[in-house]
C-alpha positions as CSV (number, residue, x, y, z in Angstrom):
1,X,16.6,-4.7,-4.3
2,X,17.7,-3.0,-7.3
3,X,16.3,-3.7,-10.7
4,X,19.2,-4.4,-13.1
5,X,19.4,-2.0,-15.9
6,X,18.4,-3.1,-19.3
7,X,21.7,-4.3,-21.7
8,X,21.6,-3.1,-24.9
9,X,23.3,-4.8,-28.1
10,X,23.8,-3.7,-31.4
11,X,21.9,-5.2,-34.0
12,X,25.3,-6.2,-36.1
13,X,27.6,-8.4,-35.4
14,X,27.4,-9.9,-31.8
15,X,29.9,-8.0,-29.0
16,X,30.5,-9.5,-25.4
17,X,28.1,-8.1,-23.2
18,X,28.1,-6.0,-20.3
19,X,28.2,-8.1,-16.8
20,X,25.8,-6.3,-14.2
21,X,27.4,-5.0,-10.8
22,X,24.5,-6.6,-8.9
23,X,25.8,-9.3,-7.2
24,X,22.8,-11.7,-7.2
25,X,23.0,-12.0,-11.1
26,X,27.0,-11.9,-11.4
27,X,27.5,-15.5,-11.4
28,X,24.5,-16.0,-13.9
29,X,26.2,-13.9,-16.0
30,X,29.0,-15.4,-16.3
31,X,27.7,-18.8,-16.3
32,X,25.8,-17.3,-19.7
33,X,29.1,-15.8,-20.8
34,X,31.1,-19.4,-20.6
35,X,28.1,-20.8,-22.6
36,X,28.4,-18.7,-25.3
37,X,25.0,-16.9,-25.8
38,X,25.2,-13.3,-26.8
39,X,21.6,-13.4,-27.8
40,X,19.9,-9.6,-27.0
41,X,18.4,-9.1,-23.9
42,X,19.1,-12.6,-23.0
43,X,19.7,-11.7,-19.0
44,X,16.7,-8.8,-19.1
45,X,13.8,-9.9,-16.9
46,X,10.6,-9.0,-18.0
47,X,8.3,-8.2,-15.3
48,X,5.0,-9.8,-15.0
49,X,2.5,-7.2,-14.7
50,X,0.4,-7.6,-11.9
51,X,-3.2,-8.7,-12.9
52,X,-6.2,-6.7,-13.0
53,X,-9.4,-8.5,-10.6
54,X,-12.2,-7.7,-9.6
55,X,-12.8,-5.5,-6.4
56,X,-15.3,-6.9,-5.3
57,X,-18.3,-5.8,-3.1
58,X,-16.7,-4.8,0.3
59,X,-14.6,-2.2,-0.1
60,X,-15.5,0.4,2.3
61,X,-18.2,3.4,2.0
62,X,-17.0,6.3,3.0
63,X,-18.5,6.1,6.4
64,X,-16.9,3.2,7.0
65,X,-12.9,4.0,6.4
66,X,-11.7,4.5,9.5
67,X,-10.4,7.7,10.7
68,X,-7.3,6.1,11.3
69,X,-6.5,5.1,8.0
70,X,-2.9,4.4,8.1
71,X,-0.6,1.6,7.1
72,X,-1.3,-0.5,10.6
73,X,-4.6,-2.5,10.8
74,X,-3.5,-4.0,13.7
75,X,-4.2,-1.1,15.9
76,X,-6.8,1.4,15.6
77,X,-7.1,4.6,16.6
78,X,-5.6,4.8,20.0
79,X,-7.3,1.8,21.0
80,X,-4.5,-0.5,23.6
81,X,-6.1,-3.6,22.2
82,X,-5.1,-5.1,19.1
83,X,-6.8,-6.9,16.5
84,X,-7.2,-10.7,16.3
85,X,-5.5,-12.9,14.6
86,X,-1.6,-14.1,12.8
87,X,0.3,-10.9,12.6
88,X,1.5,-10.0,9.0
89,X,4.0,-7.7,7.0
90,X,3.1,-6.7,3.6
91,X,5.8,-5.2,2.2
92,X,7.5,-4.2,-1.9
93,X,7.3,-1.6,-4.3
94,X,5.3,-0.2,-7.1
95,X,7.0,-0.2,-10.5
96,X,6.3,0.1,-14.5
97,X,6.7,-2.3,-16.4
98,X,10.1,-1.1,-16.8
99,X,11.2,-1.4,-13.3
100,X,11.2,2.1,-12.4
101,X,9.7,3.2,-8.8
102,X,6.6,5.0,-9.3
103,X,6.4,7.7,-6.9
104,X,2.7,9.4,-5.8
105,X,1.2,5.8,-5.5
106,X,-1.8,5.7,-3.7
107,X,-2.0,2.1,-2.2
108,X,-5.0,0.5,-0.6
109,X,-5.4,-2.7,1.3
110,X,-8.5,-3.8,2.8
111,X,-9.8,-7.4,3.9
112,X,-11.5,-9.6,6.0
113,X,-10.6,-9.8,9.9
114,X,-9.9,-13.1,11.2
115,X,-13.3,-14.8,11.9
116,X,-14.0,-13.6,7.8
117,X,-15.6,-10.5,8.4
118,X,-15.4,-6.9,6.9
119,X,-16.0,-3.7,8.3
120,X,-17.5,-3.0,5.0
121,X,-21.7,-2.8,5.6
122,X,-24.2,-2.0,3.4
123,X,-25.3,1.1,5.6
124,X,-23.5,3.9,6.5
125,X,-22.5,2.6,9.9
126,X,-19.2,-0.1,10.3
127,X,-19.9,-4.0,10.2
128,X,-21.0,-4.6,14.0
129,X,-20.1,-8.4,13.2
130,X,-15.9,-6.8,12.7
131,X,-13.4,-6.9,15.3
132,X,-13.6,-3.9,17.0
133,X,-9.8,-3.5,17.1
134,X,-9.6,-4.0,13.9
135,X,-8.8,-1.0,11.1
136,X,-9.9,-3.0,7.8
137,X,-8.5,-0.9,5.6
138,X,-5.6,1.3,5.4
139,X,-3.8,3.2,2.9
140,X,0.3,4.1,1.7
141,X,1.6,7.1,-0.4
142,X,4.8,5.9,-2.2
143,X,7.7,8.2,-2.4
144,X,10.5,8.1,-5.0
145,X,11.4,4.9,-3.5
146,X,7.9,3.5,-5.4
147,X,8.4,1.2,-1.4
148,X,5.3,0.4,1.1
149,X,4.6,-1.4,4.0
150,X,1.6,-2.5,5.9
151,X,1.1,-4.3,9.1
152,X,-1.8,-6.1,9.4
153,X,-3.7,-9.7,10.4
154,X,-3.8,-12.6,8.1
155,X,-7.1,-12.7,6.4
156,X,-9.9,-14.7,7.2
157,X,-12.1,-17.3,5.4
158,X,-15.9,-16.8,4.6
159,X,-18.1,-18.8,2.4
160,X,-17.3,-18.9,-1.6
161,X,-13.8,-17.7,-1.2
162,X,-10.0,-18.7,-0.2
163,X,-7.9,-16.3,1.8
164,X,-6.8,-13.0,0.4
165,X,-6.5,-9.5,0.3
166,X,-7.8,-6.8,-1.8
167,X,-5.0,-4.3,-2.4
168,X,-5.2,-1.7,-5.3
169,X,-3.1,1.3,-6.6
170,X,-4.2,4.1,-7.9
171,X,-1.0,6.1,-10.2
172,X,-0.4,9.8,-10.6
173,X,-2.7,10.6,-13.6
174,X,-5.0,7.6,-13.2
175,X,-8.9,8.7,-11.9
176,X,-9.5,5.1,-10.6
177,X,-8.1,2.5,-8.8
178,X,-6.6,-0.7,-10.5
179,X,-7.7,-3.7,-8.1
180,X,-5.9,-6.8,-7.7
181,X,-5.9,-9.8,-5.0
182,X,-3.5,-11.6,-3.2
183,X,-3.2,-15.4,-1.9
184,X,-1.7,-17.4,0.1
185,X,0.6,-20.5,-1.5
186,X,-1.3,-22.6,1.7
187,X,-3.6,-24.9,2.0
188,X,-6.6,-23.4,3.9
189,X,-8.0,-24.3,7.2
190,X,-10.6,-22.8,9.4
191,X,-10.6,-21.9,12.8
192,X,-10.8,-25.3,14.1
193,X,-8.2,-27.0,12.0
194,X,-10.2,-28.2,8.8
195,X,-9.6,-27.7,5.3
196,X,-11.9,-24.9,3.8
197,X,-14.3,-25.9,1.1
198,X,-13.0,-23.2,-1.4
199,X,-9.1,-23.3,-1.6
200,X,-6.8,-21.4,-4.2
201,X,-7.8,-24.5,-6.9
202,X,-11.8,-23.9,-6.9
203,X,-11.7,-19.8,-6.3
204,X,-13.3,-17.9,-8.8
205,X,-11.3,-15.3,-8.7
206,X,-8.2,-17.3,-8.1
207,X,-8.6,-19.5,-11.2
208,X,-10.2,-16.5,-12.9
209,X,-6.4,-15.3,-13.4
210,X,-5.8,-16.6,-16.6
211,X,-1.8,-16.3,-17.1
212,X,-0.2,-18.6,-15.3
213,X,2.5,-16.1,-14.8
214,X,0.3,-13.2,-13.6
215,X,-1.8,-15.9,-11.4
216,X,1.6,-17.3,-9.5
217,X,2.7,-13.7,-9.2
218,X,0.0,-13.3,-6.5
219,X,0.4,-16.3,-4.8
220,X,2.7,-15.1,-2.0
221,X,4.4,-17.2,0.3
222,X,4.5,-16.3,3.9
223,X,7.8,-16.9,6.2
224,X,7.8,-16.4,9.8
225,X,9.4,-13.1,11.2
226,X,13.3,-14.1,12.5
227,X,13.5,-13.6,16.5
228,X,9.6,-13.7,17.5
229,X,8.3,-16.2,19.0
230,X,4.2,-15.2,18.6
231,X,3.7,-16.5,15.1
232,X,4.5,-13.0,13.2
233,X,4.8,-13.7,9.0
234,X,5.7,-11.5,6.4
235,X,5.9,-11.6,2.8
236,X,7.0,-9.0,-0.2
237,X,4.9,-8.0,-3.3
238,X,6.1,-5.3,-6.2
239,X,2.6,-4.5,-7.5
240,X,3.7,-3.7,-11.2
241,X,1.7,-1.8,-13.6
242,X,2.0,-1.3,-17.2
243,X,1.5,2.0,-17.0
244,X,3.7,5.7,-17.3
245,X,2.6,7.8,-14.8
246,X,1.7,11.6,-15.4
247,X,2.7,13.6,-12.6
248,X,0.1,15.9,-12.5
249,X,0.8,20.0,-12.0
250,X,-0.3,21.8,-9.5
251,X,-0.9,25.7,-9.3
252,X,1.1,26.3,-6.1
253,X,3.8,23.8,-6.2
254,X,5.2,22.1,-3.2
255,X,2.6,20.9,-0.7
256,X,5.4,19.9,2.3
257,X,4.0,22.7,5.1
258,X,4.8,23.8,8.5
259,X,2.6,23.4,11.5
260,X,1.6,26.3,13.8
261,X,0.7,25.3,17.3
262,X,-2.4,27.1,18.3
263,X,-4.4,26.8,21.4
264,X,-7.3,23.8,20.9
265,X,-10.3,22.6,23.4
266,X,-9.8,22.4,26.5
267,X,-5.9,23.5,27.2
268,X,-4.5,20.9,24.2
269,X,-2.3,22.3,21.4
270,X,-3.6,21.6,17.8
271,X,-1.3,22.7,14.8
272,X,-2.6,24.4,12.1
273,X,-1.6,24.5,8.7
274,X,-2.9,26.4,5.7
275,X,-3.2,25.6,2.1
276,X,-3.9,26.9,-1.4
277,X,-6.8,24.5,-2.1
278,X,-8.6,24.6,-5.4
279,X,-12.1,23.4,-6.9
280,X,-13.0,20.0,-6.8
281,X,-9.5,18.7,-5.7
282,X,-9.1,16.1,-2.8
283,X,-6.8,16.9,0.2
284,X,-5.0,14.6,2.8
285,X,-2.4,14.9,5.3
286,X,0.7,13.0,6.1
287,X,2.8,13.0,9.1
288,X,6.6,12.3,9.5
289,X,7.8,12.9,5.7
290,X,11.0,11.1,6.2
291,X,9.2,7.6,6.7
292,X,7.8,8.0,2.8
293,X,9.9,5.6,1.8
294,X,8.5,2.7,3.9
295,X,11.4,2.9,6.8
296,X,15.0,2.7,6.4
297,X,17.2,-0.2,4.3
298,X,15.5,-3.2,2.8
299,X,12.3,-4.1,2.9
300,X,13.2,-7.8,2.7
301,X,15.1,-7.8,5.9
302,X,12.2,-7.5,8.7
303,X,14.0,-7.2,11.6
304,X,12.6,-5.7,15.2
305,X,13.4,-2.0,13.6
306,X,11.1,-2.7,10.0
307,X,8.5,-4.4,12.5
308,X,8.0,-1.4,14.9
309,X,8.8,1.6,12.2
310,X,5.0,1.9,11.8
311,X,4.6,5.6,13.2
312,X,3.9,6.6,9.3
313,X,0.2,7.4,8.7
314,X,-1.9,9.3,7.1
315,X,-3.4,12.1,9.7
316,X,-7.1,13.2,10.6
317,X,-7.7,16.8,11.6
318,X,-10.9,19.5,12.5
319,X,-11.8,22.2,10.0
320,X,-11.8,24.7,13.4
321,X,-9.6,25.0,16.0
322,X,-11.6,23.9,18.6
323,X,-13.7,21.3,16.3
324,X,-13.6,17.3,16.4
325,X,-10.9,15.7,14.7
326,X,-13.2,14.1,12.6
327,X,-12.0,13.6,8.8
328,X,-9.3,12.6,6.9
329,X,-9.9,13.9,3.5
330,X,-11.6,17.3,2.3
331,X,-12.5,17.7,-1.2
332,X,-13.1,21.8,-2.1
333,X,-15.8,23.4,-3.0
334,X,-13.9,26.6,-4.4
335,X,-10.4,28.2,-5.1
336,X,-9.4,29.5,-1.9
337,X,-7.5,29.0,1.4
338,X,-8.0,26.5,3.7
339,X,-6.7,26.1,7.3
340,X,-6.8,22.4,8.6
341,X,-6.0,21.9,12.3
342,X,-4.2,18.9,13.5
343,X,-4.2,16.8,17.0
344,X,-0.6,14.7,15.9
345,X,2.6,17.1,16.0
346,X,4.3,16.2,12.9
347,X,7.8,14.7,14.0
348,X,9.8,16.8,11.8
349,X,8.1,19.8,12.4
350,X,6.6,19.9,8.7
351,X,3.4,18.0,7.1
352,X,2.7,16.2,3.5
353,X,-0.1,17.3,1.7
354,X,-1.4,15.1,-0.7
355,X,-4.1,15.9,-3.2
356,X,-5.9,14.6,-6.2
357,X,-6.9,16.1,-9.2
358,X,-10.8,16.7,-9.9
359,X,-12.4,13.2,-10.6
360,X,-9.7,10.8,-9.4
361,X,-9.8,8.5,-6.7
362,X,-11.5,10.0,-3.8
363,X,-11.9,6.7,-1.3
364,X,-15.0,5.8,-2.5
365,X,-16.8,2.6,-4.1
């Protein structure tokens, strides 16, 4: 869905106004024309900037991120199982406060797994109490589309709080993330049918969202997924910050790279790709560019296509050809080049490599 351009009128004497192409608002407008008003900016929407929370106490340590920290919580790693629980589409943008799409978004979601658990734990090792088959937190890179998409499980209760998520952005230029929460426009009920003690009404940080606009901007509603039959929902969120993003430089320019197969353990292929990495700066890889922009057509239409386009992710890889595949990020510890060696052979032939500037966001609390 296209945001419709802003109409400008002269501050003299009035002048009809312009009627936007968009079809959704064509009959408004001209249901404003036959009334009369020629009031500036009388048809522009403001957007209602998406409110700042708290982030709370679980979001992962660094040993607890999965390896597979892609945009599917439902299935981790290459476990066959799945996680337990309603399964649910996440889906929108990420815009300015003008409307524009802001590209180089890092998006995070993380919550708690069906039974209310997190795979957040105070020690370096994962929450033993967490479904097993269950990622818990998984991240998106926009692309000039400012579009994401997650698939995930509806999130459970525990005590003190209503159902939500914890999703956060973090835009080009920006060290730290910018947390908010989202809700479900439901009433509550446990596992066994009965209304939870803490619904939207009594949360803290629920009712903590003092603009009424900014507070029923979070509130999603959920509809059921046309042609399943197993319960699938889905819901779409622009997360919209009031912000201009700074695209920052970088020394050597494009980061899209070939891969090199190269012999790995044990008669696999791994491919390796080299980059010119530079002090302190974070480095991740993507697979599959050409899914940046969330899949193909609308994001409000899930049909059986947007349901199983989930082959984006974000990609783990060795620091030796023969290593473990056993990170996803490396920050660096001097100018110099560095050759990562992948398991996943990129679809188009070609990876993404991210990176963050010195100090920003590096997946940690």
């Amino acid at each position: 869905m296209k945001h419709p351009g802003k109409i400008i009128v002269p501050e003299t004497a009035p002048h009809a106004f312009h009627i936007p192409v968009d079809r959704r608002r064509f009959f408004k407008s001209m249901a404003v024309a036959s009334a009369g008003f020629t009031l500036p900016g009388f048809l522009a929407e403001a957007l209602t900037i998406t409110p700042q929370v708290t982030q709370g106490p679980y979001y992962p340590l660094a040993n607890n991120i999965p390896l597979d920290k892609d945009n599917d919580l439902v299935q981790l790693n290459d476990n066959t199982s799945q996680a337990a629980g309603v399964i649910t589409y996440l889906s929108g943008r990420i815009l300015d406060a003008s409307g524009n799409p802001i590209r180089g978004a890092l998006l995070e979601l993380w919550h708690a797994d069906r039974t209310g658990n997190y795979i957040y734990s105070a020690s370096s090792t994962r929450n033993s109490a967490a479904d097993a088959n269950f990622a818990g937190f998984g991240q998106f890179l926009t692309g000039s589309s400012g579009e994401y998409k997650f698939r995930t499980v509806k999130a459970g209760l525990y005590n003190g709080r209503t159902r939500h998520y914890h999703i956060a952005v973090t835009v080009p230029g920006e060290l730290t993330r910018y947390c908010s929460q989202l809700f479900w426009n439901e009433t509550a009920y446990d596992l066994n049918g009965n209304a939870w003690a803490t619904q939207n009404a009594n949360d803290m940080v629920f009712t903590g969202i003092t603009d009424a606009a900014q507070r029923a901007s979070v509130n999603l509603t959920y509809q059921a997924v046309p042609g399943t039959t197993t319960g699938e929902v889905y819901a779409n969120f622009d997360f919209v910050r009031n912000v201009t993003p700074v695209q920052p430089s970088y020394p050597s320019g494009c980061f899209v790279v070939a891969g090199a197969a190269v012999a790995g353990p044990t008669n696999s292929t791994r491919f390796k790709i080299s980059i010119p990495a530079y002090a302190n700066y974070t480095y991740e890889v993507y697979g599959n560019p050409s899914l940046f922009d969330a899949g193909s057509g609308s994001l409000t239409n899930i049909t059986l296509p947007y349901r199983t386009n989930m082959n984006w992710s974000a990609l783990p890889f060795s620091l030796s050809q023969t290593g473990a595949i056993n990170t996803n990020k490396i920050i660096a510890s001097a100018n110099s080049t560095v050759d990562l060696y992948l398991q996943q052979k990129a679809v188009k032939g070609y990876y993404y490599v991210s990176f963050r500037v010195p100090g920003a966001n590096t997946g940690t609390p």
